[in-house]
Backbone as CSV, one residue per row, in Angstrom:
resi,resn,N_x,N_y,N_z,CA_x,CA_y,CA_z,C_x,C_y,C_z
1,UNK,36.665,-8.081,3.663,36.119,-9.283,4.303,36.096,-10.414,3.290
2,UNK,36.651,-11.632,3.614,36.736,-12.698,2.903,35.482,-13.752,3.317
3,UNK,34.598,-14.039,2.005,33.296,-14.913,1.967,33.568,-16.224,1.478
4,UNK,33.627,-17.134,2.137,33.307,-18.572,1.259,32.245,-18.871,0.842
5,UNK,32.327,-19.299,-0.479,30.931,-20.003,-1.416,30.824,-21.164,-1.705
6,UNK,30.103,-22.043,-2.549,30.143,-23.218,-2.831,29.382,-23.398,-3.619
7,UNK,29.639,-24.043,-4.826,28.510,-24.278,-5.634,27.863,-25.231,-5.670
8,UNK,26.810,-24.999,-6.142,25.704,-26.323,-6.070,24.010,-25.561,-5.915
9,UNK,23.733,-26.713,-6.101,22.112,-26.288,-6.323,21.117,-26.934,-5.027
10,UNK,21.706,-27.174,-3.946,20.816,-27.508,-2.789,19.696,-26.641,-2.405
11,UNK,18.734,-27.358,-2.200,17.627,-26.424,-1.919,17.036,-26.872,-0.597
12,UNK,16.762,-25.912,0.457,16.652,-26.442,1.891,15.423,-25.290,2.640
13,UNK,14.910,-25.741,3.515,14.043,-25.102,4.152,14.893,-24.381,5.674
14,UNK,15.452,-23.284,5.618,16.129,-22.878,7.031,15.409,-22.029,7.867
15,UNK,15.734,-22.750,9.313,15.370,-22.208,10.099,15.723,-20.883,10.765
16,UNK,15.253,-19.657,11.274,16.067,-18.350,11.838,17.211,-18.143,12.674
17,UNK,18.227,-17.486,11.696,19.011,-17.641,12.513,20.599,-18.920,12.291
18,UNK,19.800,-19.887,11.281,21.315,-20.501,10.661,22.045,-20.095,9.790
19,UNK,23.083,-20.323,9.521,24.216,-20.030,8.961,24.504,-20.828,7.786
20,UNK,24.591,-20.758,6.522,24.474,-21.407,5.154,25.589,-20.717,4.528
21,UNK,26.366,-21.552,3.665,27.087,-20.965,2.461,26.669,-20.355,1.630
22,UNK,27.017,-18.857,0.641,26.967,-18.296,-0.215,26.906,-19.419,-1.320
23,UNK,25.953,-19.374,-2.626,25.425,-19.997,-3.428,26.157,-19.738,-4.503
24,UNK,27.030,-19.898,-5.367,27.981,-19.686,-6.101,27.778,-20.389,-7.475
25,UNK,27.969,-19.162,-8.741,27.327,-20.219,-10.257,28.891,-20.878,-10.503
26,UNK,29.332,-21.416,-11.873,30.247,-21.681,-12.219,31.518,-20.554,-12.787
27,UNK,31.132,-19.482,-12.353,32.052,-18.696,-12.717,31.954,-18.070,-11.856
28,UNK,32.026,-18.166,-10.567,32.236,-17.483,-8.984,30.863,-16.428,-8.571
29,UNK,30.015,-16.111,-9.117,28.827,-15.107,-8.957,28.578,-15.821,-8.096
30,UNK,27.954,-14.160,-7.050,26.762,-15.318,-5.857,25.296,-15.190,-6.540
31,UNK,25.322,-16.219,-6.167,23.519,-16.426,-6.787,22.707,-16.059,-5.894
32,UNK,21.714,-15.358,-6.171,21.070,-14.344,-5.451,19.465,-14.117,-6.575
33,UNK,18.242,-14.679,-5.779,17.124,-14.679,-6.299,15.692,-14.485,-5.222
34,UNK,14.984,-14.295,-5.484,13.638,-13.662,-4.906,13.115,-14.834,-3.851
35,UNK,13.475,-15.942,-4.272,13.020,-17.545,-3.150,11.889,-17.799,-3.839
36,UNK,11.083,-18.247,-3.217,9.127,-18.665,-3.915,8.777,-17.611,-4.591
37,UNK,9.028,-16.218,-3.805,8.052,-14.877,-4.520,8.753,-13.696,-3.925
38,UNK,8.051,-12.621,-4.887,9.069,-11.097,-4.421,9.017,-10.970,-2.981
39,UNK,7.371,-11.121,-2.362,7.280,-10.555,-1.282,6.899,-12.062,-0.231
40,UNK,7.476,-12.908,-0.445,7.339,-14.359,0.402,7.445,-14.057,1.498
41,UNK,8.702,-13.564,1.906,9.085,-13.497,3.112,8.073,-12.506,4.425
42,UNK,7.716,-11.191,3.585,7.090,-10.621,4.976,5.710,-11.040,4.682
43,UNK,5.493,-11.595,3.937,4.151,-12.431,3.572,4.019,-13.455,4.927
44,UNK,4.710,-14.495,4.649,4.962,-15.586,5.147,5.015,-15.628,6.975
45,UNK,5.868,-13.950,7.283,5.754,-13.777,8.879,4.991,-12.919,9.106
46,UNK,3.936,-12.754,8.522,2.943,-12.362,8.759,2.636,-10.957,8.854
47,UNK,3.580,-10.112,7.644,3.800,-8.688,8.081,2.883,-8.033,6.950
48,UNK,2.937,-8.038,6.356,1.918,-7.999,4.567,0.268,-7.419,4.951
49,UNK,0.105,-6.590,4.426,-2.073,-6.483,4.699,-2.156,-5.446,3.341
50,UNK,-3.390,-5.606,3.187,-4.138,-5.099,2.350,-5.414,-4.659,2.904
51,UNK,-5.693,-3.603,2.028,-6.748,-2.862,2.430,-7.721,-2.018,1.038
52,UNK,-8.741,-2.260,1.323,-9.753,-2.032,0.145,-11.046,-1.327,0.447
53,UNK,-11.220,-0.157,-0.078,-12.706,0.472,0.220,-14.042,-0.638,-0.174
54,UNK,-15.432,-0.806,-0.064,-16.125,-1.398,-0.256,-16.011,-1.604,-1.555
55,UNK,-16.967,-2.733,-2.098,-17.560,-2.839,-3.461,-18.145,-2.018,-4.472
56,UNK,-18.979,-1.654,-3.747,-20.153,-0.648,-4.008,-19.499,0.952,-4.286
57,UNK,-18.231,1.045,-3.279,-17.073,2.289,-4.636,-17.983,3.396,-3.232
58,UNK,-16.581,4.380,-3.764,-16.436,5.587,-2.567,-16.534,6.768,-3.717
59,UNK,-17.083,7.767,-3.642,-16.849,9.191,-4.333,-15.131,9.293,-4.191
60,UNK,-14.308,9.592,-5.319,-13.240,10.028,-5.431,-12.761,11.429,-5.166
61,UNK,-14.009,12.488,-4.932,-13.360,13.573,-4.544,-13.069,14.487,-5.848
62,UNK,-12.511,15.744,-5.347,-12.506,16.508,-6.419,-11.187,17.577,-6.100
63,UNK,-11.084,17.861,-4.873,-10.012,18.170,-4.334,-8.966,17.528,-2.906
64,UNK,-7.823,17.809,-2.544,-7.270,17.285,-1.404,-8.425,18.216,-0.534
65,UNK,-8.390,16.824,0.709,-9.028,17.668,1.468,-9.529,16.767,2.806
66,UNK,-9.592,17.407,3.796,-9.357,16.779,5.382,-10.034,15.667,5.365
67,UNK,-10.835,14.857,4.273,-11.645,14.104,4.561,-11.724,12.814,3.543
68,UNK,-10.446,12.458,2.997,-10.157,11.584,1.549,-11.039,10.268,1.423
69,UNK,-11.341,9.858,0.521,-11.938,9.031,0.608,-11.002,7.259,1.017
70,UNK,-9.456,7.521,1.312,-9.006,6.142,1.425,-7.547,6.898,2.276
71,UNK,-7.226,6.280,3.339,-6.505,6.628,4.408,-5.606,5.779,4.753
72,UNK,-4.510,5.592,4.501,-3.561,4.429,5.587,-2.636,5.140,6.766
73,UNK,-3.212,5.016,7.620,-3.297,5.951,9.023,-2.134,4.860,9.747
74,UNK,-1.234,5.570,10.282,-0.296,4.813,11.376,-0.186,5.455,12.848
75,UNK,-1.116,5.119,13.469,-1.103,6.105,14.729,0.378,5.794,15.456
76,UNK,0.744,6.968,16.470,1.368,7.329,17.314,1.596,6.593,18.000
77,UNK,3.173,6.365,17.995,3.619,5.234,19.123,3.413,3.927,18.505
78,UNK,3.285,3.523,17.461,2.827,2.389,16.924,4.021,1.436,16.644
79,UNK,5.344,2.362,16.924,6.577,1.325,16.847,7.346,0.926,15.661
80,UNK,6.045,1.110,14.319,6.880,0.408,13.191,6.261,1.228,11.805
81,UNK,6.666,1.268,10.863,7.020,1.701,9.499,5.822,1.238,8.340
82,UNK,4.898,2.049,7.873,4.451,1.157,7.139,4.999,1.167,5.487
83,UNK,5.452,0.066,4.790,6.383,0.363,3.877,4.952,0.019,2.778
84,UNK,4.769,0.958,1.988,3.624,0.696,0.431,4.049,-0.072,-0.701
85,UNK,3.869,-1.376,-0.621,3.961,-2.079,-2.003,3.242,-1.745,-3.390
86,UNK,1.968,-1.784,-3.087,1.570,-1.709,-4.419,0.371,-0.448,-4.132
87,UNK,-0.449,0.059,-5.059,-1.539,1.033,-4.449,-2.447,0.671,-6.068
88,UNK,-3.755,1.030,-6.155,-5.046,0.014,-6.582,-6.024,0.987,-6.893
89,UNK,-6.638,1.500,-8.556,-7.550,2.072,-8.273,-8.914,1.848,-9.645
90,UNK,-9.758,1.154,-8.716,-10.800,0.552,-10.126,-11.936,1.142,-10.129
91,UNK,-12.705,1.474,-11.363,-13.549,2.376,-11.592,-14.733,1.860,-11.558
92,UNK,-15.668,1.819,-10.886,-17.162,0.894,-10.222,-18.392,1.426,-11.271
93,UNK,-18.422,2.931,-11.410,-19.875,3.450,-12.015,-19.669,4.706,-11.775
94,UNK,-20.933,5.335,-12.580,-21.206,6.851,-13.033,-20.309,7.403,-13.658
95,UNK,-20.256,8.661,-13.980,-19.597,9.621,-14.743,-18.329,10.266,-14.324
96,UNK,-17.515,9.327,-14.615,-15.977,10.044,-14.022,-15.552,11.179,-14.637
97,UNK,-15.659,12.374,-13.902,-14.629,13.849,-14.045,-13.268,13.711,-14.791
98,UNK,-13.166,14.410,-15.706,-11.827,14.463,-15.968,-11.019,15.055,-14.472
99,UNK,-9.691,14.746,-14.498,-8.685,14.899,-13.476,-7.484,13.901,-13.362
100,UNK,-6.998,14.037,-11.862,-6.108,13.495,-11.791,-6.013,12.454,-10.145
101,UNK,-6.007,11.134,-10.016,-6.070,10.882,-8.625,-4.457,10.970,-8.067
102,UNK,-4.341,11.786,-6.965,-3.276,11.924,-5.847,-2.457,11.073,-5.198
103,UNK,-1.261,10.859,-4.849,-0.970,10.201,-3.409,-0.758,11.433,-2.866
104,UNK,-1.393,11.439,-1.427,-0.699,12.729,-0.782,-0.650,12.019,0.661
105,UNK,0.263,12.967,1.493,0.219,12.649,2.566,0.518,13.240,3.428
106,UNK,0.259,13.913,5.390,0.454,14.411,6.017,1.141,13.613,7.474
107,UNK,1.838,14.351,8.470,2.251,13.777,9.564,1.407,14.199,10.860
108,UNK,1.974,13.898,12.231,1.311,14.426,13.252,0.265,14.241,13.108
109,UNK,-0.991,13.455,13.288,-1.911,12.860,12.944,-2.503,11.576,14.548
110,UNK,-3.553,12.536,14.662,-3.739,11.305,15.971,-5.455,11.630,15.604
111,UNK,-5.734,10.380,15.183,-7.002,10.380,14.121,-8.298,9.846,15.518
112,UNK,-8.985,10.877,15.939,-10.308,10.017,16.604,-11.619,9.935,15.791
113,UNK,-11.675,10.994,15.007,-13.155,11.034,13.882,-12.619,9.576,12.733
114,UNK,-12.643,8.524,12.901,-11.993,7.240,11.844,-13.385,7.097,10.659
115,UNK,-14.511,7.683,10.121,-15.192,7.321,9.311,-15.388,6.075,9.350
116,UNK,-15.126,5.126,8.261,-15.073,3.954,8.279,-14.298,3.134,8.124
117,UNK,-14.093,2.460,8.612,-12.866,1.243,9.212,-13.068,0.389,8.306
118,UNK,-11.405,0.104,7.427,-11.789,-1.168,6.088,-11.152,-2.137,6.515
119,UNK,-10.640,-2.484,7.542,-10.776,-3.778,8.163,-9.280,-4.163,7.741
120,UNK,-8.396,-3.987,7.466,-7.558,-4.543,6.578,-7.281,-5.997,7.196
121,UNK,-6.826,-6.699,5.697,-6.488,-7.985,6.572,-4.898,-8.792,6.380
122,UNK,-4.647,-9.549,7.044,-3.077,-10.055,6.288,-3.432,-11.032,5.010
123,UNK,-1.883,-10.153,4.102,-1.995,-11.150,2.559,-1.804,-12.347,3.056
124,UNK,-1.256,-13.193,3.964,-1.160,-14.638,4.703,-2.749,-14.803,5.522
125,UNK,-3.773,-15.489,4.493,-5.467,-15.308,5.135,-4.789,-15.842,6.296
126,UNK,-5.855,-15.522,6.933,-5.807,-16.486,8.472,-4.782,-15.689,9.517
127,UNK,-3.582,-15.203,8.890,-3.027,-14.786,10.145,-3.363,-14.055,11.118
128,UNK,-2.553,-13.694,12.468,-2.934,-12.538,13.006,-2.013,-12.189,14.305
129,UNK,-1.634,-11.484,13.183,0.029,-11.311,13.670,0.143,-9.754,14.351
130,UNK,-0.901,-9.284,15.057,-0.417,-7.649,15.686,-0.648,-6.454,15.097
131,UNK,-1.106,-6.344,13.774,-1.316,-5.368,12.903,-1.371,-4.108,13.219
132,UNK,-1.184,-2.983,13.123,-0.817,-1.491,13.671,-1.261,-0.527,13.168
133,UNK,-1.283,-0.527,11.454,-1.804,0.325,10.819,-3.042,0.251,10.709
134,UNK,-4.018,1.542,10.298,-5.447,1.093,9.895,-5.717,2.042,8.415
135,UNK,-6.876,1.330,7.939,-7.025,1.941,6.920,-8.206,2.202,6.546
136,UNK,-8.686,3.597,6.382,-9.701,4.268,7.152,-10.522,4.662,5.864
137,UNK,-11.549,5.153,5.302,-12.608,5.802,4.427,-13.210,7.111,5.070
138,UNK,-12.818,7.992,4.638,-13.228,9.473,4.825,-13.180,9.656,6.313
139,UNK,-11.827,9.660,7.274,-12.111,9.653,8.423,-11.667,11.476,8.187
140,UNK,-11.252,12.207,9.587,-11.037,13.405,9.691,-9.820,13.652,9.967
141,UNK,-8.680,14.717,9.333,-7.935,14.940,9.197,-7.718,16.001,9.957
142,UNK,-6.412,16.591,10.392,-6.462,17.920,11.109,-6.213,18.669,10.234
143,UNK,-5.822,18.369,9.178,-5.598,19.843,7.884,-5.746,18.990,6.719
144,UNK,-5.674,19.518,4.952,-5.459,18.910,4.085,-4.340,17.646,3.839
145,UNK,-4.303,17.027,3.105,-2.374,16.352,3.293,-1.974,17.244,1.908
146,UNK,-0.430,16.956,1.906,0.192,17.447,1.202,0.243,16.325,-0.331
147,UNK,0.100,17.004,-1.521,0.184,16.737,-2.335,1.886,15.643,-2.329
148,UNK,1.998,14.360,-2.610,3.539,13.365,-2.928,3.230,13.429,-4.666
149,UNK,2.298,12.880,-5.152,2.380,13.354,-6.585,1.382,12.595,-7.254
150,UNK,1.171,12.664,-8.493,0.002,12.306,-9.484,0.476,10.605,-9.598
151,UNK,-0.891,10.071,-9.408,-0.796,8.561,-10.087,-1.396,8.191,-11.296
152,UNK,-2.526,8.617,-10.988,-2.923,8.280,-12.878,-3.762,9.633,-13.377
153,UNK,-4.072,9.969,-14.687,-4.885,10.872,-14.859,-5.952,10.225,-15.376
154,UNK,-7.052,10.579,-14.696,-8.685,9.734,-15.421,-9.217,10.036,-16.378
155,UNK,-9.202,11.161,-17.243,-10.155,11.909,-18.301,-11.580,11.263,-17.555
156,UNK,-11.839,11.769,-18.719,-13.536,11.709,-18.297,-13.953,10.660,-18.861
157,UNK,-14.771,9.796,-18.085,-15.127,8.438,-18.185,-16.773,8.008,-17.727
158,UNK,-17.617,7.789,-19.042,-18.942,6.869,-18.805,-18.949,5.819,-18.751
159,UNK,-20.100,5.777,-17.852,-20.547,4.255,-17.551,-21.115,3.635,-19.143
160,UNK,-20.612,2.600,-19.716,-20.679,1.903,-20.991,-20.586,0.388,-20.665
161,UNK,-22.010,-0.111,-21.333,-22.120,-1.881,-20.807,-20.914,-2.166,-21.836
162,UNK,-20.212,-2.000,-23.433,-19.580,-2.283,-23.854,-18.004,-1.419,-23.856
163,UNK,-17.751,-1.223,-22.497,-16.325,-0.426,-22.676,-16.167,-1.263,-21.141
164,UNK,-15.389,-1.502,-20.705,-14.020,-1.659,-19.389,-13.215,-1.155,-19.152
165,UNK,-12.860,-0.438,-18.451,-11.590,0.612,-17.746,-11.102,-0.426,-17.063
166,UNK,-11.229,-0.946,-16.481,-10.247,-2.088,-15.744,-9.458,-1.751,-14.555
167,UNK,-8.494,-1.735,-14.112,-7.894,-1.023,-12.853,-6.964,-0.306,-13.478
168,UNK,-6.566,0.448,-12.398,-4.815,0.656,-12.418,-3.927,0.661,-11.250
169,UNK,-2.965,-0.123,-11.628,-2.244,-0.426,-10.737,-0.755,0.381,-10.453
170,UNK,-0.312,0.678,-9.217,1.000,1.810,-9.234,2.113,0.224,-8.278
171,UNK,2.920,-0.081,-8.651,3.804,-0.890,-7.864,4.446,-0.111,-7.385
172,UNK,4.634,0.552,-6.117,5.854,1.311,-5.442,6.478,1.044,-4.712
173,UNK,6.444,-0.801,-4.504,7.636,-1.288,-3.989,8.403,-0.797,-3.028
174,UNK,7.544,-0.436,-1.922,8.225,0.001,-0.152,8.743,1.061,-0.639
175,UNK,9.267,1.969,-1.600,9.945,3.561,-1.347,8.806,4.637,-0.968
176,UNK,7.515,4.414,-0.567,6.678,5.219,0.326,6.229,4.470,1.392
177,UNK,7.118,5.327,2.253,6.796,4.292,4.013,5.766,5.819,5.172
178,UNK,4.997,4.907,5.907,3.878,6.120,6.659,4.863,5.432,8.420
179,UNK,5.129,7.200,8.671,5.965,6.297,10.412,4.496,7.083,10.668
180,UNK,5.006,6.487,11.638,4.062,7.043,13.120,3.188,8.212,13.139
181,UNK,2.031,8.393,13.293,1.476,9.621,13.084,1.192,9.998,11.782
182,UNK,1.649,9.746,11.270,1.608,9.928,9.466,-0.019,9.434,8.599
183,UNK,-0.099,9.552,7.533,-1.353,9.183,6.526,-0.813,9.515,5.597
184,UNK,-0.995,8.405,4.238,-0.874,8.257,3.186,-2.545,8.181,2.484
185,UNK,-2.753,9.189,1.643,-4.093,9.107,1.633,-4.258,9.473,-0.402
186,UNK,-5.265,8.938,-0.849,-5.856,9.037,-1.900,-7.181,9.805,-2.226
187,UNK,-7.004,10.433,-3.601,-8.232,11.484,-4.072,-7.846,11.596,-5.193
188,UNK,-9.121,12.261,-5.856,-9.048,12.705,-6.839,-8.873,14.039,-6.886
189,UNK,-8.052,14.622,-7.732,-8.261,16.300,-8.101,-8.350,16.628,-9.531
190,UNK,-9.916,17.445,-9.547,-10.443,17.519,-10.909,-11.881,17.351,-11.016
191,UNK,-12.952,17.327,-12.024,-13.771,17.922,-12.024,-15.096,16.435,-11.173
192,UNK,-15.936,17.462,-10.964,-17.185,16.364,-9.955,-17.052,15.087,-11.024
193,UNK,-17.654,15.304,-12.000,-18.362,14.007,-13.299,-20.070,14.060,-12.511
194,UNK,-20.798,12.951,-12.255,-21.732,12.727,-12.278,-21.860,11.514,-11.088
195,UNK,-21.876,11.510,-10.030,-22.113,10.289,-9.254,-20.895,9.147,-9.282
196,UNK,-19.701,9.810,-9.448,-18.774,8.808,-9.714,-18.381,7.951,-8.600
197,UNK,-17.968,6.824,-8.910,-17.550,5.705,-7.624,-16.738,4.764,-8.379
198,UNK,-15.335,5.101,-7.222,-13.929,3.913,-7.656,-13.976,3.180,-6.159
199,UNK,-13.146,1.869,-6.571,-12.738,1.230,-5.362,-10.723,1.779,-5.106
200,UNK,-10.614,2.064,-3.952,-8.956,2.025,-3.573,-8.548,0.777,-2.988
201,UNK,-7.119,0.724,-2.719,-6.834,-0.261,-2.055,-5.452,0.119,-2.155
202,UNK,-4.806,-0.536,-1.566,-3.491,-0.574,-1.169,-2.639,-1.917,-0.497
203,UNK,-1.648,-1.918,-0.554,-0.918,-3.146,0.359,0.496,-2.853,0.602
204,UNK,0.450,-3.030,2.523,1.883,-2.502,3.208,2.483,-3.707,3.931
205,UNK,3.662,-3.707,4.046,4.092,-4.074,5.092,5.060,-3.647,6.449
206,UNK,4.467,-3.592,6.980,4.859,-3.302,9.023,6.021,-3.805,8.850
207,UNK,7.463,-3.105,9.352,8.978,-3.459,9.877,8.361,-2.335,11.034
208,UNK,9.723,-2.905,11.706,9.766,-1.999,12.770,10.264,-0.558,12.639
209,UNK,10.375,0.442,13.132,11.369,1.476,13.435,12.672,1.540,13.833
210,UNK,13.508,1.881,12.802,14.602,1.539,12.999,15.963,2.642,13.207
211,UNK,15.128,3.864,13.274,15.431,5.529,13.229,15.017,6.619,14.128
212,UNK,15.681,7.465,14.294,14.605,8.155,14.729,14.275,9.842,14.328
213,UNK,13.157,9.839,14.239,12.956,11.046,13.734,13.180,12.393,14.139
């Protein structure tokens, strides 16, 4: 297939659906870059949410188990894909267990026990564009989920007015998507500690289904 390009540096606001020349440097490359930001675009149409356990921090758990403390639930029939950008985990108070926190996740999943509902909202404030997924705090599971793999390991960690743990952050950049029925869920595995409490969070964005299973 033969592409025409053109060089130059025009910069334009297009509407869906027009047709533009390939962007071409001085030595024939197509120029090819991110626009405003990595994730502008499903930002921008309103596909993007985030989701965060309270302030005040959830018990992390000690093993997988039907009842996690942070859930991104895609019920049945829901039509579309949830793709995981980034995933979020900050350490609030008490005596963190040595261990390890999880991604795990299970399918077939039609969740009515929901614990508590974290509201998620779109990274575009204000929008409200249809949202599908939910993202749940210790709702009920029909079995354990399956271990996807280790994100960070915590050692054991006190509460210290002069120390900061700070977050940690996993970028996974849409290669963990939850279809339909599915949960992507977070825990810790490893020892109690003492009253421990982290905040989770996460951020997806909704495409449609484009497969079928």
């Amino acid at each position: 297939m033969d592409s025409a390009g053109e060089v130059g540096n025009g910069r334009s606001g297009l509407a869906d659906g027009v047709k533009q020349p390939f962007r071409l440097d001085k030595v024939g490359g197509v120029i090819v870059d991110t626009g405003v930001a990595e994730y502008w675009e499903s930002m921008s149409r309103g596909r993007s949410y985030v989701a965060s356990t309270g302030a005040a921090g959830v018990a992390p758990g000690t093993a997988l188990s039907t009842t996690p403390p942070f859930v991104l639930y895609n019920p049945p029939n829901s039509g579309v894909i949830a793709a995981v950008v980034d995933i979020e985990a900050m350490f609030v108070s008490g005596t963190l267990g040595a261990g390890n926190i999880m991604l795990a996740g299970i399918g077939g999943q039609n969740i009515s026990a929901f614990g508590t509902d974290l509201a998620p909202q779109a990274t575009a404030v204000g929008a409200n564009t249809g949202r599908q997924c939910r993202a749940l705090q210790a709702p009920t599971l029909s079995a354990a989920p399956t271990l996807i793999r280790g994100l960070w390991y915590t050692g054991a960690f006190v509460t210290n007015a002069t120390l900061y743990l700070g977050d940690a952050k996993k970028e996974t950049k849409g290669y963990y998507g939850v279809l339909p029925g599915g949960a992507l869920c977070l825990q810790e595995v490893g020892a109690a500690g003492t009253t421990p409490l982290l905040m989770f969070s996460m951020v997806w964005i909704e495409v449609p289904v484009t497969f079928t299973v």
